[in-house]
C-alpha positions as CSV (number, residue, x, y, z in Angstrom):
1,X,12.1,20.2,-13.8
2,X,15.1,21.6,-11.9
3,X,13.5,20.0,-9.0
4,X,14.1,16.4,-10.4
5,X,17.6,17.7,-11.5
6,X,20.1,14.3,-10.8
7,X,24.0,15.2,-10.7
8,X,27.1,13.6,-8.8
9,X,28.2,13.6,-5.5
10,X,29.2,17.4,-5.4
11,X,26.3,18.5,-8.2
12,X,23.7,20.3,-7.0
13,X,21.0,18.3,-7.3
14,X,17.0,18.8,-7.1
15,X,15.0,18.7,-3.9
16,X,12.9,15.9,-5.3
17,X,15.5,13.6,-6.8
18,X,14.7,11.2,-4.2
19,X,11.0,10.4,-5.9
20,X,10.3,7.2,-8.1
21,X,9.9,7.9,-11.9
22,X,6.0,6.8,-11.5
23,X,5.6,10.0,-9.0
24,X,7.5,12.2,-11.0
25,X,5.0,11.1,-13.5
26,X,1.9,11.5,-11.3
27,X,3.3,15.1,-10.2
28,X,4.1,16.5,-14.2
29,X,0.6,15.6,-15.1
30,X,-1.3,16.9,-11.9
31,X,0.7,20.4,-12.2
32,X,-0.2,20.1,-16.0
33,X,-3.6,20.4,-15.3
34,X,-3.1,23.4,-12.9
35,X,-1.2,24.7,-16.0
36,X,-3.7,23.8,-18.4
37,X,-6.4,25.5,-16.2
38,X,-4.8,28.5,-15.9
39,X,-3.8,29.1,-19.5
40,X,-7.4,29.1,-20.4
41,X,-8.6,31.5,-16.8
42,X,-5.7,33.7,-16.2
43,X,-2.9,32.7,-18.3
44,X,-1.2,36.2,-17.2
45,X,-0.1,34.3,-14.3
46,X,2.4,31.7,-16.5
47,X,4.7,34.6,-16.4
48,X,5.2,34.2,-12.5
49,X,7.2,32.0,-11.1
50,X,5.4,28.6,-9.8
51,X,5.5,29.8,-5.9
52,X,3.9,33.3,-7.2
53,X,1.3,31.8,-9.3
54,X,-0.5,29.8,-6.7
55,X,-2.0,31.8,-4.6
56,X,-5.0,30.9,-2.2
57,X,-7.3,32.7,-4.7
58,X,-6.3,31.2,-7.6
59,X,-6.1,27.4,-6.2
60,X,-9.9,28.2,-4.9
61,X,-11.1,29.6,-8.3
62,X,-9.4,26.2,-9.7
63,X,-11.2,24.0,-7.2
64,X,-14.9,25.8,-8.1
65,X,-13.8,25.2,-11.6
66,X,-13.5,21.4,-10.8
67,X,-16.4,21.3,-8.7
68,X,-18.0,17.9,-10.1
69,X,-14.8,16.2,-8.7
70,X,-14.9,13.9,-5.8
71,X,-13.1,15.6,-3.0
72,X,-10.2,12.9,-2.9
73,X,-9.3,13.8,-6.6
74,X,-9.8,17.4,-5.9
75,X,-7.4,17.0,-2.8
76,X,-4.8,15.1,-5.0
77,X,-4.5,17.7,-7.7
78,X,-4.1,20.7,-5.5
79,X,-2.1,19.0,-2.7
80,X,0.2,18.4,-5.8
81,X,1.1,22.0,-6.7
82,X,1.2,23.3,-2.9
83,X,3.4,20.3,-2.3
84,X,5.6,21.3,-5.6
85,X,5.7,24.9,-4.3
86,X,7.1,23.9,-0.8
87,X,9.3,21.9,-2.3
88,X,11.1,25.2,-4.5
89,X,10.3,27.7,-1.1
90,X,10.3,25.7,2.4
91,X,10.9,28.7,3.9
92,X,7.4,30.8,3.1
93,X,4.8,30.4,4.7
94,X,1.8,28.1,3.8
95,X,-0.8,28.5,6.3
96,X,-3.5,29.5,3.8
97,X,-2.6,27.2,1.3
98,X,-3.1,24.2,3.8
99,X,-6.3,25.6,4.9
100,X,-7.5,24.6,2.1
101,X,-5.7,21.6,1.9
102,X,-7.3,20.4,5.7
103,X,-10.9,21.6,3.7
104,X,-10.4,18.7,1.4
105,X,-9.1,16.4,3.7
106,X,-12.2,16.8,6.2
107,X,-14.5,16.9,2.6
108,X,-13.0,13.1,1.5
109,X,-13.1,11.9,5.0
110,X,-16.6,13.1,5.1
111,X,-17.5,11.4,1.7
112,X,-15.3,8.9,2.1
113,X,-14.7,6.5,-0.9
114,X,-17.0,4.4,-2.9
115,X,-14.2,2.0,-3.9
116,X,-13.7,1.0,-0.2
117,X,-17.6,0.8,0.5
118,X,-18.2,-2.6,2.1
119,X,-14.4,-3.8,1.1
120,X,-13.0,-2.6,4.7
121,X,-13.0,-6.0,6.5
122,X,-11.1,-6.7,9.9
123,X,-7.6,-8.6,9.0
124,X,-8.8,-11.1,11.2
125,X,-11.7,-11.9,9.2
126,X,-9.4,-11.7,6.3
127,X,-6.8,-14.0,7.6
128,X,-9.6,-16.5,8.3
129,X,-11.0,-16.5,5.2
130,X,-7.4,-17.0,3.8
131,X,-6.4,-19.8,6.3
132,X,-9.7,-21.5,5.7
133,X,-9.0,-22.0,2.0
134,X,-5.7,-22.9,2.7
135,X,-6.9,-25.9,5.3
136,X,-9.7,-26.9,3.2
137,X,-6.6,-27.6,0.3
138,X,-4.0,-29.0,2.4
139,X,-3.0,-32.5,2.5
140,X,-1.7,-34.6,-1.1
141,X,-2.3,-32.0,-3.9
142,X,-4.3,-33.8,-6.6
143,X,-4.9,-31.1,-9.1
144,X,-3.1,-27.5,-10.2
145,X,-6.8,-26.4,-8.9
146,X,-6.1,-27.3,-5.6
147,X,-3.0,-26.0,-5.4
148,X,-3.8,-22.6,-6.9
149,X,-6.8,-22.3,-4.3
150,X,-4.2,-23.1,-1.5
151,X,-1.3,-20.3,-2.9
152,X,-4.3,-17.8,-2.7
153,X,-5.3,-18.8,0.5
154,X,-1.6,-18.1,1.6
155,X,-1.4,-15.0,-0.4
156,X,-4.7,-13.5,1.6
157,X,-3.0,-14.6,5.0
158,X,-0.2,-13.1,4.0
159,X,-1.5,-9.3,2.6
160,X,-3.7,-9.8,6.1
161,X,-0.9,-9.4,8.4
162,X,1.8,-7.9,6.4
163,X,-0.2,-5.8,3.9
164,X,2.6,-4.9,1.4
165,X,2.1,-3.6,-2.1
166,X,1.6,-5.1,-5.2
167,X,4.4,-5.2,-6.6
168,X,6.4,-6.2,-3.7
169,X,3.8,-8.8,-3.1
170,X,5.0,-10.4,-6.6
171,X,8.3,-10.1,-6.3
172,X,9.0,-12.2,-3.5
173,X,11.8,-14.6,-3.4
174,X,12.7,-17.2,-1.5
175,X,16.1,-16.9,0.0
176,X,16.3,-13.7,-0.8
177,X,13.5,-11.5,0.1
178,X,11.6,-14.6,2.4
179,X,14.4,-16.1,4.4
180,X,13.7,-19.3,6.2
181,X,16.2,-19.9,9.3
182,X,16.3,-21.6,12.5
183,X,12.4,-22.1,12.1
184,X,12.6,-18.3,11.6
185,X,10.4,-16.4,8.2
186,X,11.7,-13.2,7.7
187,X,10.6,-10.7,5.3
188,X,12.8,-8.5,3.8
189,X,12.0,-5.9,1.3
190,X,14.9,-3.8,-0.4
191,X,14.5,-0.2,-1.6
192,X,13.8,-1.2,-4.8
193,X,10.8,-2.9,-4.2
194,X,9.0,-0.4,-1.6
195,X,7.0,3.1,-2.8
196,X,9.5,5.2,-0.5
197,X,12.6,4.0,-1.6
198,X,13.5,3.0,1.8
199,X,14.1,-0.8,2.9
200,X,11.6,-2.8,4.8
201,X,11.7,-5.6,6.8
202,X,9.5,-7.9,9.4
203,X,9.4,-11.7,11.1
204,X,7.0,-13.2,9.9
205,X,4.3,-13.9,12.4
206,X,4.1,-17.8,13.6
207,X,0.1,-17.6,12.6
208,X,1.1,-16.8,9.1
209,X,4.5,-18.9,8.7
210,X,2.9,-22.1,9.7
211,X,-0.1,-21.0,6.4
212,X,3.4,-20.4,4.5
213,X,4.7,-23.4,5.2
214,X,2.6,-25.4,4.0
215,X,2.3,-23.6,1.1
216,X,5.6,-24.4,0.6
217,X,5.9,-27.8,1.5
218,X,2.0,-28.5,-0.8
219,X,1.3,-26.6,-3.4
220,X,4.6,-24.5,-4.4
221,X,6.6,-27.9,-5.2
222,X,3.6,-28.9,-7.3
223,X,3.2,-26.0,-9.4
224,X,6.8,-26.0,-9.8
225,X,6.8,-29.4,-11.6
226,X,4.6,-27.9,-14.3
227,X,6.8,-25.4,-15.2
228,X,10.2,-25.4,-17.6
229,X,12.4,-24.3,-15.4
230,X,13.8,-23.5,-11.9
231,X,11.9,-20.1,-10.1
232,X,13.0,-19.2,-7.0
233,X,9.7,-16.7,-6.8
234,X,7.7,-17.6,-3.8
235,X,4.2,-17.1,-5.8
236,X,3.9,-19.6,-9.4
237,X,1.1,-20.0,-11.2
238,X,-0.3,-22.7,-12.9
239,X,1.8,-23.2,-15.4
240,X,4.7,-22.5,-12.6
241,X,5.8,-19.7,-13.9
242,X,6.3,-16.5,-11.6
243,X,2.8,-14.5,-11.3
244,X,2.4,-11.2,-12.5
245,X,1.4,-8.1,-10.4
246,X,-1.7,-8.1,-12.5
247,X,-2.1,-11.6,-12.3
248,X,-2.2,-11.3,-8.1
249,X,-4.8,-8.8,-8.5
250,X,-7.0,-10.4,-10.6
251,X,-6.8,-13.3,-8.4
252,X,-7.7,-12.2,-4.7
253,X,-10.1,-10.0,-6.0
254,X,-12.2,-13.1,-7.4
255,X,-11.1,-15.3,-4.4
256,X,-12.0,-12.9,-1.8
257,X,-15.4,-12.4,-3.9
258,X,-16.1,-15.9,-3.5
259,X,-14.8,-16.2,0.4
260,X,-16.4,-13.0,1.3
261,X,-19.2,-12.4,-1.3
262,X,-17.2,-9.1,-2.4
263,X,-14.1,-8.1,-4.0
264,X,-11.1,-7.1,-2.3
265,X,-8.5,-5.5,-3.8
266,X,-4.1,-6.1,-2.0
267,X,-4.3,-2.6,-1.4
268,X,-7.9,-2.9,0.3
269,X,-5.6,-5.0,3.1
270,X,-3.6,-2.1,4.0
271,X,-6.7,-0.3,4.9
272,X,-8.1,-3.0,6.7
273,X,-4.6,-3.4,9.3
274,X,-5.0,0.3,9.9
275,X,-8.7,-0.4,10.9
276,X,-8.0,-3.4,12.4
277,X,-5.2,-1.6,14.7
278,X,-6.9,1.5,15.5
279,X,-10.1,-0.5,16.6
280,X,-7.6,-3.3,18.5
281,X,-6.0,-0.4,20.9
282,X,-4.8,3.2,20.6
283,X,-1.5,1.7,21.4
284,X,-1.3,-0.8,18.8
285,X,-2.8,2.1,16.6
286,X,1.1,3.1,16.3
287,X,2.0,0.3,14.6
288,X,0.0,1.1,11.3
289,X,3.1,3.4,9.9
290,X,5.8,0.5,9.5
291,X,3.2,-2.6,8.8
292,X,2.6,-0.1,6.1
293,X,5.9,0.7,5.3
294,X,5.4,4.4,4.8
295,X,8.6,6.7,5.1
296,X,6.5,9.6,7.2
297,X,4.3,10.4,9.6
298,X,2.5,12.8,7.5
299,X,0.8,10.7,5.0
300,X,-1.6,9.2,8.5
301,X,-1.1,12.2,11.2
302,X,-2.7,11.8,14.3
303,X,-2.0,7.6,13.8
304,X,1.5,6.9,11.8
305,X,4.6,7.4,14.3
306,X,7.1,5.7,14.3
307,X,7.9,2.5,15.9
308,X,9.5,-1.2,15.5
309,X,9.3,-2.4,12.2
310,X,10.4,-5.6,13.4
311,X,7.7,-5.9,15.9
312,X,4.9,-4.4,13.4
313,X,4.0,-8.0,11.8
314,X,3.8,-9.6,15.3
315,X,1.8,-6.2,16.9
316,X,-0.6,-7.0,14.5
317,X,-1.1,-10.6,15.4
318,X,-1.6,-9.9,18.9
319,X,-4.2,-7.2,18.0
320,X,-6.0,-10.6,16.1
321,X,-5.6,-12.7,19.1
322,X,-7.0,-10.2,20.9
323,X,-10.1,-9.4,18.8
324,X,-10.5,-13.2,19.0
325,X,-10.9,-13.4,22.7
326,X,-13.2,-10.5,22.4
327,X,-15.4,-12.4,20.5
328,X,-15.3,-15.6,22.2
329,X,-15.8,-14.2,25.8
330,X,-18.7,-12.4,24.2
331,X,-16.8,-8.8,24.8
């Protein structure tokens, strides 16, 4: 597609350039479907151009053609081609089109998802259930058991408070994307390892770098003596080798089952700091764009805007303490 179009400096080069290969992906197959759909209802229209094509009508006839679909995949494949449209015309206008768009968003909120169906927990009872597996491990490690049960433990403190993404999750390093200095964790993601492209980075609260320390100090240096070589990944399994993204998925899911009696996901974290910041304070509510590292404001409106991503990890914290005091003054 001309909108993926790369080139040099003085090339012209696509509107969408910017995006990863895994949405390009997601976007060609999406838009194939609206192709797919309209070869077989109207396949007149292939001879427009893409803006032409999808009109109003013709995305509405396509939505009743899909009508068994959940509202949230329904809203992903049509938010697709009006978002491919406004990408090749900024300049028309789109009212209608997100109409229907703000119809499917107020549909999936409505429905909301089965996935996420008794798997949104507070971070703070997340983080507790991490920190108490951690505690309950600590002291001389005996067994790879006991020092797998504490590196999860961490793990689950650590997607509490600083809910990153898989991948970025498994891909820390120490010295390099963890820095430890003057008693200081930082956190620091390069574009690489972030959906948006964009470079994040956050000090790591001193409720969660004391759970990392002795994770560090315990069960990392341990795990590392099983393994053939020198890692300087922050997460090792057993065998102290580097754990997969798979791997870490696998993992809290089962640990969180047993902690919490159901499954929870590292993406299901993300949701639960939203939730956790929105219910702490409509002011700490602003902090959910960069603890979840997104690039805008539109993917959230109404709570993403932008603030401190420095401050994010720490914002979110305080929102813990506070829910804490809540609880023990009985508010």
């Amino acid at each position: 597609m001309a909108l993926f179009a790369t080139g040099g400096l003085l090339d012209d080069q696509g509107p969408l350039t910017h995006w990863r290969a895994i949405s390009r992906e997601a976007m060609k197959r999406q838009y194939g479907l609206w192709l797919g759909w309209l070869s077989q209802a109207e396949p007149e229209a292939l001879g427009l151009c893409p803006v032409e094509r999808a009109t109003p009508k013709r995305l509405r006839a396509w939505l009743a053609a899909m009508g068994s679909l959940a509202p949230a995949t329904l809203l992903g494949y049509v938010g697709a081609v009006v978002r491919l449209c406004r990408s090749i015309d900024p300049d028309r206008c789109w009212t209608a089109h997100q109409i229907i768009l703000s119809g499917l968003h107020r549909a999936t909120k409505h429905r909301g998802s089965p996935r996420k169906t008794g798997r949104i927990f507070s971070s703070d009872v997340l983080f507790e259930a991490g920190a108490r597996l951690v505690h309950e491990n600590d002291g001389p490690i005996t067994h790879p058991d006991q020092a797998v049960r504490l590196r999860d433990g961490a793990v689950i403190c650590l997607l509490a408070l600083m809910p990153m993404r898989r991948r970025a999750l498994s891909e820390l390093a120490l010295g390099t994307s963890l820095r430890v200095e003057d008693g200081q964790m930082m956190v620091c993601l390069d574009g690489a390892m972030t959906k948006n492209g964009q470079p994040w980075e956050a000090v790591v609260p001193d409720m969660l770098r004391d759970i990392l320390a002795i994770y560090l100090k315990t069960a990392r240096p341990m795990l590392a003596a099983r393994g053939p070589g020198d890692h300087d990944a922050l997460w090792l399994g057993r065998n102290g080798a580097p754990v997969s993204v798979n791997q870490f998925t696998r993992a809290i899911r089962i640990r969180t089952k047993s902690l919490l009696g159901v499954p929870v996901s590292p993406h299901l974290f993300r949701d639960a700091a939203a939730t956790t910041l929105s219910r702490a304070a409509p002011s700490s509510a602003r902090m959910i764009k960069p603890i979840l590292g997104h690039a805008t404001t539109r993917i959230a409106e109404g709570h993403y805007i932008q603030a401190d991503t420095i401050a994010a990890g720490r914002r979110l914290a305080s929102a813990l303490d506070d829910l804490r005091n809540k609880k023990v003054s009985g508010g």
